[in-house]
C-alpha positions, -999 to 999 in steps of 0.1 A, spaced: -438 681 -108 -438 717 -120 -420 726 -156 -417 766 -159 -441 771 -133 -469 748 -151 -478 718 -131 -467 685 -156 -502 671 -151 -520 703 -170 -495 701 -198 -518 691 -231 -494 666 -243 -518 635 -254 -534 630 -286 -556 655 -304 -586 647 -328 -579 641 -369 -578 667 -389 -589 672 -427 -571 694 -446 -577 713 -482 -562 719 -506 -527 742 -498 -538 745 -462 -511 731 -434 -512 718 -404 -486 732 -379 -467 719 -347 -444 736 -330 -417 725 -313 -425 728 -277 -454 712 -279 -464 716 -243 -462 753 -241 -465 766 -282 -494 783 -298 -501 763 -334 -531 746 -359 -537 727 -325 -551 761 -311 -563 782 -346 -565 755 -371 -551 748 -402 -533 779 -424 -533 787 -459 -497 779 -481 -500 816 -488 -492 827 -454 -460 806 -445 -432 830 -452 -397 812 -439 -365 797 -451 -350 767 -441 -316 769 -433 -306 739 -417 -311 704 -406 -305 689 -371 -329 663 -373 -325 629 -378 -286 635 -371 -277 611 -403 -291 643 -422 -273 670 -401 -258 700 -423 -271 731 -443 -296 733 -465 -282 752 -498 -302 788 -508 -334 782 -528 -332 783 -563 -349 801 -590 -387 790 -588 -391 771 -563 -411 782 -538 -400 792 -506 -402 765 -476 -404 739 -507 -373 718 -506 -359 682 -504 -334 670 -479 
């Protein structure tokens, strides 16, 4: 079986090898994890670096809705659902 072109039997889908983490530093998936680039391929990345907003969530359904704008010192990507 092929997915975009890929044969399914080279698709790096199994388990990868523990990883310690420091202080502030994240470990990133992303969401196609057959075919996306992440902390699987260049390791673990600094707090400082992750610039994004949440916006929604779709995931588990039961919480399904917007997420409201941050507010006033919280750091961005930091939020509770």
């Amino acid at each position: 079986m092929y997915v975009n072109g890929v044969k399914a039997d080279d698709i790096a889908t199994g388990d990868f090898p523990k990883v310690d983490l420091e202080a502030k530093q994240y470990f990133v998936l992303g969401d196609n994890r057959s075919f996306s680039q992440d902390s699987r391929d260049f390791g673990p990345i600094p707090r400082d670096t992750i610039f994004a907003r949440v916006f929604m969530v779709y995931w588990p359904f039961s919480h399904l809705g917007s997420i409201p704008a941050r507010k006033a010192g919280r750091p961005p990507g930091e939020i509770s659902c």
